[in-house]
C-alpha positions in Angstrom: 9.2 15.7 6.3 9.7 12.3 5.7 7.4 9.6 7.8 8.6 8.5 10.7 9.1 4.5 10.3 6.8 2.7 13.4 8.7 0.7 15.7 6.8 -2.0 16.5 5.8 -2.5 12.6 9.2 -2.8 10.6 8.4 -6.5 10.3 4.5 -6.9 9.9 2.6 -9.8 11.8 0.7 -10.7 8.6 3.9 -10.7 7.0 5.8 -12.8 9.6 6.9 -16.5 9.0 5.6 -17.5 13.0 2.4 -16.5 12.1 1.3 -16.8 8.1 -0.1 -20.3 7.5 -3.5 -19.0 7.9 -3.0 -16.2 5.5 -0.4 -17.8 2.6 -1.8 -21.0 2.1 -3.7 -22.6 0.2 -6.7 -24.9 1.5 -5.1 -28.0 3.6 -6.1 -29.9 6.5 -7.3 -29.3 9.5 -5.9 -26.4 11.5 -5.1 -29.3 14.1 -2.7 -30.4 12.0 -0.8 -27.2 11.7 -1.1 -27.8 15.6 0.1 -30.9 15.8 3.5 -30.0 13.8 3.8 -27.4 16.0 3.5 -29.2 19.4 6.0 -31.6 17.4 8.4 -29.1 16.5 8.5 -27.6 19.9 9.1 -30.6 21.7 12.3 -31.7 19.4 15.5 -29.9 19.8 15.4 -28.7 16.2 14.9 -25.1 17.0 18.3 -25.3 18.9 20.8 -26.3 15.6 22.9 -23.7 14.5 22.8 -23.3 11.1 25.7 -25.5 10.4 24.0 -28.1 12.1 20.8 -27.4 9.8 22.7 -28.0 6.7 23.2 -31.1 7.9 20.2 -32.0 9.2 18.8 -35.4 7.3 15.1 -34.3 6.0 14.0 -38.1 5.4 14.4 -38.5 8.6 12.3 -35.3 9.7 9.5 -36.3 7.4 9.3 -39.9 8.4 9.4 -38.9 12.1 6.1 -36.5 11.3 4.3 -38.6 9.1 1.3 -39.3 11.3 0.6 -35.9 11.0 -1.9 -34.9 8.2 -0.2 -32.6 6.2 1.6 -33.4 2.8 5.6 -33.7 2.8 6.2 -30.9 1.2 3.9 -28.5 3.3 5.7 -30.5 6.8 9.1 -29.2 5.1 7.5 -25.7 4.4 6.3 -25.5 8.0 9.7 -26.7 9.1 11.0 -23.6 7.5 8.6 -21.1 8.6 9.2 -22.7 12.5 13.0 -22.0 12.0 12.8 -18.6 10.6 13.8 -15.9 13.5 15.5 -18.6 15.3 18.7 -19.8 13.9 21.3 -16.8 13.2 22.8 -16.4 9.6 20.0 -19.6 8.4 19.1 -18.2 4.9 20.9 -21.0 3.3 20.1 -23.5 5.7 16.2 -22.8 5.1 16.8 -22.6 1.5 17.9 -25.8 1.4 14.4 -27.2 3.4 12.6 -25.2 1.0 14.3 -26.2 -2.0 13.1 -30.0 -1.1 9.7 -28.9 -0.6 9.9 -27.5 -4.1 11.0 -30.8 -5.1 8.4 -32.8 -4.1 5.7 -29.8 -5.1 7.4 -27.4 -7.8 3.8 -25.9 -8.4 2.5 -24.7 -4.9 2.3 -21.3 -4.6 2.4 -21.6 -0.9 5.7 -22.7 -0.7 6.9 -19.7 -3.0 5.0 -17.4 -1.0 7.0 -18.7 2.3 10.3 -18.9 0.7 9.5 -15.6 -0.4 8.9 -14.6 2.9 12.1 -16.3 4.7 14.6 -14.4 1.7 13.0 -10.8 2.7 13.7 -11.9 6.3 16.8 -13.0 6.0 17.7 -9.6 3.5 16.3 -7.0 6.1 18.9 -8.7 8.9 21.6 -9.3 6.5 25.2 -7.8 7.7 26.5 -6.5 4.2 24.3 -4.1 1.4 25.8 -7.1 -0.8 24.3 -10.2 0.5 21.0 -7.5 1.4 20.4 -7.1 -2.1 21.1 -10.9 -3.2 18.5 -11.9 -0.8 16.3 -9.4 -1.6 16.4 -10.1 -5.3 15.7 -13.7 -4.8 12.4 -12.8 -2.0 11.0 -10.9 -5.0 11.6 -13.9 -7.2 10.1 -16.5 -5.5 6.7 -13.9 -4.7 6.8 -13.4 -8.2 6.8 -17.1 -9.0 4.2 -17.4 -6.6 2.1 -14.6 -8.0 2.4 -15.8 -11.1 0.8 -19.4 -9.6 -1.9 -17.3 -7.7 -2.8 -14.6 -9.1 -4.4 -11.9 -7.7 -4.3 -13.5 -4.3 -4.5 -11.0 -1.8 -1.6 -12.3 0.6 0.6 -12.8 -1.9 0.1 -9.0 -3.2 0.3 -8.1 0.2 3.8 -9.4 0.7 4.8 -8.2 -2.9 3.6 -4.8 -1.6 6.1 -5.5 2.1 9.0 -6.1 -0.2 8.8 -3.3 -2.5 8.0 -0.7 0.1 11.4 -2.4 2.0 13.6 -3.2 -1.6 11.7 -1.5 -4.6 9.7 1.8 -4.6 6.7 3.1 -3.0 5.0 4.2 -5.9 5.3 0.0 -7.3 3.9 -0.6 -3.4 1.2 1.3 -3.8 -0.2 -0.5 -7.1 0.1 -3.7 -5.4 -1.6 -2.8 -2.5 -4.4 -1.1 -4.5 -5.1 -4.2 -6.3 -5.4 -6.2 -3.1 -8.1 -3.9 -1.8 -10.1 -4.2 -5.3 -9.6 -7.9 -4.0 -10.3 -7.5 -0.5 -11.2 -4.3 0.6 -11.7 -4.8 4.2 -7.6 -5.7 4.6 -6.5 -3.4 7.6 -3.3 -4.1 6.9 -2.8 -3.1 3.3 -4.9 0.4 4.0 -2.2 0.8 6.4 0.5 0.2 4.1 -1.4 2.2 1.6 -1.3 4.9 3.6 2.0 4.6 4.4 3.0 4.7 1.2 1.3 7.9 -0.1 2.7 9.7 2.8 5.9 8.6 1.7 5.6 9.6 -1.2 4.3 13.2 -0.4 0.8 13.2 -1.8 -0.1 14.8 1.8 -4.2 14.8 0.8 -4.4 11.4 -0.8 -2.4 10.4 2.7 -4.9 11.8 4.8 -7.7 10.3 3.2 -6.3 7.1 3.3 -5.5 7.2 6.7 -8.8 8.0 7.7 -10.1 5.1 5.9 -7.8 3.1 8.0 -10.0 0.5 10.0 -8.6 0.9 13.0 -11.0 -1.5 15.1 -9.1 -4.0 13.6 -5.9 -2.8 15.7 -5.9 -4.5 19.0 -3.8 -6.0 21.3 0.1 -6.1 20.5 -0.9 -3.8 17.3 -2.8 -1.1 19.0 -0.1 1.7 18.7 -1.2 2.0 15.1 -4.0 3.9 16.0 -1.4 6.7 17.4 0.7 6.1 14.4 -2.2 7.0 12.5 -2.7 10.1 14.0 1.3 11.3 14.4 1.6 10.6 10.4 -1.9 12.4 9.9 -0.6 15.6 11.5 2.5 15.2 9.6 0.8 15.4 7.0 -1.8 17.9 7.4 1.6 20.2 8.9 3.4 19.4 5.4 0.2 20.4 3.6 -0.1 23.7 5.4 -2.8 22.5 7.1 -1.3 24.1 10.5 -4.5 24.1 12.9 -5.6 20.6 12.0 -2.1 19.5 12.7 -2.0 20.8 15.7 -5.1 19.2 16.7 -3.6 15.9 15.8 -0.6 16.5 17.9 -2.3 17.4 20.5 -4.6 14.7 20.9 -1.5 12.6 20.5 0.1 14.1 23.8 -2.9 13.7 25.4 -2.7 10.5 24.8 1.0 9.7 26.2 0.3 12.3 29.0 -2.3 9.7 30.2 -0.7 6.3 29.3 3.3 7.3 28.6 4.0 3.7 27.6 1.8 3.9 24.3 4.8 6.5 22.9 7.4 3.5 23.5 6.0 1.7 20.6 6.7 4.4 18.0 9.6 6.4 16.6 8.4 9.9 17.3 10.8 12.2 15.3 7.8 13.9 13.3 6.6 14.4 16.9 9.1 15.8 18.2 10.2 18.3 15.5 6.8 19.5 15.4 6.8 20.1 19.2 10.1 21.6 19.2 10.1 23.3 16.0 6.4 24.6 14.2 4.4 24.0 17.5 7.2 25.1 20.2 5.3 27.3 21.6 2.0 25.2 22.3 3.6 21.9 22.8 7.4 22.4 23.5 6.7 22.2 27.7 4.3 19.4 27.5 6.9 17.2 25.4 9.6 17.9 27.3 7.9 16.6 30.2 6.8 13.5 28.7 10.4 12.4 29.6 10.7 10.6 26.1 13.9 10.4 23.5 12.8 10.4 20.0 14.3 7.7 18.0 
Protein backbone atom coordinates (compact mmCIF):
# COMPACT_ATOMS: atom_id res chain seq x y z
CA UNK A 1 0.00 0.00 0.00
CA UNK A 2 1.36 2.97 -0.98
CA UNK A 3 1.89 5.97 1.83
CA UNK A 4 -0.62 8.15 2.19
CA UNK A 5 0.84 11.77 1.34
CA UNK A 6 0.16 14.22 4.70
CA UNK A 7 -1.90 17.09 4.00
CA UNK A 8 -0.66 19.70 5.88
CA UNK A 9 3.12 18.67 4.76
CA UNK A 10 3.22 18.62 0.85
CA UNK A 11 5.15 21.92 1.09
CA UNK A 12 7.55 21.70 4.24
CA UNK A 13 7.97 24.82 6.64
CA UNK A 14 11.77 24.30 6.62
CA UNK A 15 11.46 24.11 3.00
CA UNK A 16 9.27 27.25 2.49
CA UNK A 17 10.56 30.56 1.04
CA UNK A 18 8.39 32.74 4.08
CA UNK A 19 10.24 31.15 6.42
CA UNK A 20 14.13 29.86 5.39
CA UNK A 21 16.52 32.74 5.98
CA UNK A 22 17.43 31.26 9.25
CA UNK A 23 18.05 27.89 7.82
CA UNK A 24 19.57 28.66 4.01
CA UNK A 25 21.90 31.27 4.78
CA UNK A 26 24.90 31.93 5.37
CA UNK A 27 26.14 34.19 8.44
CA UNK A 28 24.82 37.94 7.82
CA UNK A 29 23.65 40.57 10.00
CA UNK A 30 21.66 40.91 12.64
CA UNK A 31 18.41 39.10 12.61
CA UNK A 32 16.91 42.78 13.05
CA UNK A 33 17.80 43.42 9.83
CA UNK A 34 16.00 40.53 8.19
CA UNK A 35 13.21 42.46 10.39
CA UNK A 36 13.63 45.48 9.28
CA UNK A 37 13.24 44.37 5.35
CA UNK A 38 10.40 42.80 6.41
CA UNK A 39 8.44 45.54 8.24
CA UNK A 40 9.76 47.43 4.89
CA UNK A 41 8.39 45.11 2.57
CA UNK A 42 5.03 44.83 4.30
CA UNK A 43 4.44 48.32 4.45
CA UNK A 44 5.10 48.93 0.47
CA UNK A 45 2.51 47.80 -1.96
CA UNK A 46 5.04 45.40 -3.61
CA UNK A 47 3.30 42.30 -2.49
CA UNK A 48 0.28 43.61 -4.51
CA UNK A 49 1.95 43.67 -8.33
CA UNK A 50 0.85 41.12 -10.56
CA UNK A 51 3.51 39.57 -12.19
CA UNK A 52 3.46 41.76 -15.20
CA UNK A 53 3.88 44.58 -13.04
CA UNK A 54 6.97 42.68 -11.39
CA UNK A 55 8.74 42.46 -14.60
CA UNK A 56 8.63 45.78 -14.69
CA UNK A 57 9.46 46.71 -11.45
CA UNK A 58 12.86 49.02 -11.46
CA UNK A 59 15.25 47.10 -8.84
CA UNK A 60 17.65 50.32 -8.45
CA UNK A 61 15.03 51.87 -7.24
CA UNK A 62 14.10 48.95 -4.63
CA UNK A 63 17.64 48.77 -3.44
CA UNK A 64 18.24 52.41 -3.02
CA UNK A 65 14.88 52.81 -1.19
CA UNK A 66 16.27 49.91 1.45
CA UNK A 67 19.63 50.83 1.75
CA UNK A 68 19.59 51.93 5.35
CA UNK A 69 19.03 48.55 6.07
CA UNK A 70 22.10 46.35 6.88
CA UNK A 71 22.01 43.72 4.58
CA UNK A 72 24.05 43.48 1.25
CA UNK A 73 22.29 44.32 -2.15
CA UNK A 74 22.26 41.18 -3.35
CA UNK A 75 20.78 39.44 -0.11
CA UNK A 76 17.91 42.65 -0.07
CA UNK A 77 17.04 41.29 -3.75
CA UNK A 78 17.15 37.61 -2.49
CA UNK A 79 14.84 38.59 0.37
CA UNK A 80 12.75 40.47 -2.04
CA UNK A 81 12.21 37.14 -3.78
CA UNK A 82 11.69 34.89 -0.98
CA UNK A 83 8.80 37.80 0.35
CA UNK A 84 7.08 37.45 -3.16
CA UNK A 85 7.08 33.83 -3.40
CA UNK A 86 3.31 32.41 -2.62
CA UNK A 87 2.02 35.81 -3.41
CA UNK A 88 2.00 36.82 -6.95
CA UNK A 89 0.18 34.07 -9.32
CA UNK A 90 2.20 32.61 -12.37
CA UNK A 91 5.67 34.88 -10.85
CA UNK A 92 8.39 32.22 -11.64
CA UNK A 93 9.77 34.49 -14.26
CA UNK A 94 9.14 37.60 -12.54
CA UNK A 95 11.34 36.22 -9.47
CA UNK A 96 13.78 34.85 -11.69
CA UNK A 97 14.48 37.94 -12.99
CA UNK A 98 15.12 39.52 -9.03
CA UNK A 99 17.22 36.58 -8.56
CA UNK A 100 19.09 36.70 -11.56
CA UNK A 101 20.33 40.42 -10.31
CA UNK A 102 21.19 39.17 -7.06
CA UNK A 103 23.37 36.72 -8.93
CA UNK A 104 24.83 39.51 -10.64
CA UNK A 105 26.07 41.42 -8.02
CA UNK A 106 27.10 37.93 -5.98
CA UNK A 107 27.50 34.98 -8.63
CA UNK A 108 29.26 32.89 -5.69
CA UNK A 109 26.62 32.87 -2.70
CA UNK A 110 25.31 29.77 -2.16
CA UNK A 111 22.43 31.32 -0.39
CA UNK A 112 21.00 32.82 -3.18
CA UNK A 113 21.23 29.43 -5.22
CA UNK A 114 19.67 27.71 -2.39
CA UNK A 115 16.56 30.30 -2.53
CA UNK A 116 16.29 30.34 -6.25
CA UNK A 117 16.38 26.82 -5.82
CA UNK A 118 13.71 26.95 -3.63
CA UNK A 119 11.34 29.58 -5.58
CA UNK A 120 11.79 27.00 -9.16
CA UNK A 121 10.49 23.90 -6.95
CA UNK A 122 7.67 26.24 -5.82
CA UNK A 123 6.78 27.50 -8.72
CA UNK A 124 7.13 23.54 -10.58
CA UNK A 125 4.77 21.90 -7.84
CA UNK A 126 1.91 24.75 -8.85
CA UNK A 127 2.74 24.84 -12.46
CA UNK A 128 -0.48 24.30 -14.81
CA UNK A 129 1.14 22.00 -17.62
CA UNK A 130 3.55 18.52 -16.95
CA UNK A 131 5.72 20.78 -19.51
CA UNK A 132 6.54 23.93 -17.82
CA UNK A 133 6.45 21.33 -14.28
CA UNK A 134 9.35 19.68 -15.57
CA UNK A 135 11.22 22.87 -16.87
CA UNK A 136 11.00 24.33 -13.58
CA UNK A 137 11.75 21.43 -11.92
CA UNK A 138 14.88 20.90 -13.87
CA UNK A 139 16.13 24.33 -13.26
CA UNK A 140 15.23 24.02 -9.00
CA UNK A 141 17.57 21.03 -9.14
CA UNK A 142 20.18 23.14 -10.96
CA UNK A 143 20.45 25.98 -8.96
CA UNK A 144 20.54 23.40 -5.48
CA UNK A 145 23.14 21.71 -7.29
CA UNK A 146 25.05 24.91 -7.87
CA UNK A 147 24.55 25.74 -4.46
CA UNK A 148 25.66 22.38 -3.19
CA UNK A 149 28.42 22.44 -5.05
CA UNK A 150 29.31 26.15 -3.24
CA UNK A 151 28.42 24.49 0.24
CA UNK A 152 28.95 21.34 0.46
CA UNK A 153 27.70 19.17 2.78
CA UNK A 154 25.53 21.82 4.26
CA UNK A 155 22.68 20.38 5.87
CA UNK A 156 19.85 22.75 4.45
CA UNK A 157 20.97 22.59 1.28
CA UNK A 158 20.87 18.55 1.29
CA UNK A 159 17.70 18.92 2.98
CA UNK A 160 16.09 20.71 0.09
CA UNK A 161 18.06 18.48 -2.52
CA UNK A 162 16.35 15.59 -0.57
CA UNK A 163 12.47 17.88 -0.93
CA UNK A 164 13.08 18.00 -4.70
CA UNK A 165 14.00 14.60 -5.41
CA UNK A 166 11.39 12.96 -3.22
CA UNK A 167 8.76 15.61 -5.37
CA UNK A 168 10.89 15.35 -9.11
CA UNK A 169 13.59 12.49 -8.87
CA UNK A 170 13.41 9.21 -6.90
CA UNK A 171 13.05 8.16 -3.37
CA UNK A 172 15.82 5.95 -3.26
CA UNK A 173 18.35 9.36 -4.54
CA UNK A 174 16.12 11.17 -1.50
CA UNK A 175 17.13 8.92 0.85
CA UNK A 176 21.06 9.29 0.22
CA UNK A 177 20.67 12.90 0.62
CA UNK A 178 18.92 12.84 3.55
CA UNK A 179 21.19 10.22 5.13
CA UNK A 180 24.15 12.34 4.59
CA UNK A 181 22.47 15.31 6.36
CA UNK A 182 21.93 13.30 9.42
CA UNK A 183 25.77 12.12 9.40
CA UNK A 184 25.90 16.08 9.39
CA UNK A 185 23.21 16.80 11.75
CA UNK A 186 21.69 14.08 13.35
CA UNK A 187 19.20 15.80 15.48
CA UNK A 188 17.28 17.20 12.12
CA UNK A 189 13.55 16.29 12.84
CA UNK A 190 12.70 17.10 9.64
CA UNK A 191 14.97 15.00 7.47
CA UNK A 192 14.24 11.68 9.93
CA UNK A 193 10.85 12.47 8.80
CA UNK A 194 11.50 12.53 5.32
CA UNK A 195 13.71 9.59 5.81
CA UNK A 196 11.13 7.80 6.96
CA UNK A 197 9.03 8.76 4.49
CA UNK A 198 11.00 7.71 1.96
CA UNK A 199 11.69 4.09 3.02
CA UNK A 200 8.07 3.60 3.46
CA UNK A 201 7.79 4.62 0.00
CA UNK A 202 9.91 2.63 -1.10
CA UNK A 203 8.58 -0.56 0.70
CA UNK A 204 11.44 -1.54 3.03
CA UNK A 205 8.37 -1.85 5.72
CA UNK A 206 11.24 -2.76 8.71
CA UNK A 207 13.75 -0.16 7.89
CA UNK A 208 10.40 2.20 7.82
CA UNK A 209 9.43 1.36 11.10
CA UNK A 210 12.68 1.87 12.62
CA UNK A 211 13.08 5.05 11.26
CA UNK A 212 9.87 6.20 12.23
CA UNK A 213 10.43 5.37 15.73
CA UNK A 214 13.54 7.29 15.68
CA UNK A 215 11.45 10.18 14.60
CA UNK A 216 11.91 13.05 17.30
CA UNK A 217 8.65 13.89 17.67
CA UNK A 218 9.03 16.51 20.61
CA UNK A 219 10.22 18.57 17.99
CA UNK A 220 6.55 18.62 16.39
CA UNK A 221 4.58 21.32 17.89
CA UNK A 222 2.20 23.73 17.20
CA UNK A 223 0.95 24.04 13.42
CA UNK A 224 3.14 20.66 12.80
CA UNK A 225 1.79 18.47 15.46
CA UNK A 226 -0.26 16.09 13.23
CA UNK A 227 3.02 14.47 12.39
CA UNK A 228 2.95 12.63 15.37
CA UNK A 229 -0.44 10.93 14.00
CA UNK A 230 1.11 10.63 10.71
CA UNK A 231 3.75 8.76 12.29
CA UNK A 232 1.70 6.37 13.71
CA UNK A 233 -1.03 5.94 10.51
CA UNK A 234 2.23 5.22 8.24
CA UNK A 235 3.70 2.92 11.15
CA UNK A 236 0.69 0.66 11.04
CA UNK A 237 0.77 0.74 7.39
CA UNK A 238 3.67 -0.55 7.57
CA UNK A 239 3.67 -3.03 10.16
CA UNK A 240 -0.04 -4.28 8.18
CA UNK A 241 2.19 -4.45 4.81
CA UNK A 242 4.86 -6.44 6.76
CA UNK A 243 2.39 -8.97 8.13
CA UNK A 244 2.77 -7.55 11.25
CA UNK A 245 -1.25 -7.66 11.77
CA UNK A 246 -1.56 -7.21 15.76
CA UNK A 247 0.88 -4.44 15.94
CA UNK A 248 -0.97 -2.77 13.17
CA UNK A 249 -3.83 -2.86 14.76
CA UNK A 250 -2.56 -1.47 17.82
CA UNK A 251 -1.41 1.55 15.77
CA UNK A 252 -4.74 2.08 14.32
CA UNK A 253 -6.35 1.87 17.12
CA UNK A 254 -4.51 4.28 19.13
CA UNK A 255 -4.97 6.48 16.16
CA UNK A 256 -8.94 6.40 16.47
CA UNK A 257 -8.60 6.97 19.87
CA UNK A 258 -7.08 9.72 19.10
CA UNK A 259 -9.68 11.39 16.59
CA UNK A 260 -12.45 9.87 18.77
CA UNK A 261 -11.20 12.34 21.43
CA UNK A 262 -10.05 15.43 19.36
CA UNK A 263 -11.90 14.73 15.64
CA UNK A 264 -10.06 17.88 14.28
CA UNK A 265 -6.44 16.20 14.52
CA UNK A 266 -7.75 13.70 11.41
CA UNK A 267 -8.42 17.03 9.30
CA UNK A 268 -4.79 17.54 8.90
CA UNK A 269 -4.07 14.24 7.18
CA UNK A 270 -5.12 12.29 4.11
CA UNK A 271 -6.30 9.11 5.73
CA UNK A 272 -6.73 6.59 2.86
CA UNK A 273 -4.27 3.94 4.55
CA UNK A 274 -6.72 4.48 7.48
CA UNK A 275 -9.49 3.99 6.00
CA UNK A 276 -8.75 0.81 3.89
CA UNK A 277 -7.49 -0.76 6.87
CA UNK A 278 -10.75 0.04 8.83
CA UNK A 279 -12.86 -0.93 6.10
CA UNK A 280 -10.88 -3.65 4.59
CA UNK A 281 -8.18 -5.93 6.99
CA UNK A 282 -9.53 -4.45 10.33
CA UNK A 283 -13.50 -4.20 9.35
CA UNK A 284 -14.47 -5.99 11.84
CA UNK A 285 -12.63 -4.26 14.84
CA UNK A 286 -12.61 -0.84 13.54
CA UNK A 287 -15.20 -0.53 10.62
CA UNK A 288 -18.15 1.02 13.28
CA UNK A 289 -15.83 3.26 15.06
CA UNK A 290 -14.63 4.84 11.64
CA UNK A 291 -17.68 5.22 10.26
CA UNK A 292 -18.72 7.21 13.11
CA UNK A 293 -15.88 9.48 13.05
CA UNK A 294 -17.91 11.25 10.39
CA UNK A 295 -14.68 11.75 8.19
CA UNK A 296 -14.07 11.37 4.15
CA UNK A 297 -10.78 10.10 3.32
CA UNK A 298 -8.98 12.12 0.83
Amino acid sequence: MARSPVLSGRIDARDRARQRHRHDRAPQPEADAYAAIETWLQASTIGELTATALMRLNLDDYLRDTHRIDLSASERLRHLAVYLEGLVADGAAALDRIYEAAVRLDPDGPSIWHSRGITAKYFASIAKSQAERERLAQRARKFLKRADALLPDDADILYSLGKWQDAFGSKSAALECFDRLLVLEPTHGSARLCRAYALHDLGRWQDAIQAYDEVPLEQFTGSRAYVADAVLMNRGDCKLMSRDRNGALAEFRRLMDRFEKEPHRAAALELRNLESACLGEFASELRERWLALGVTAR
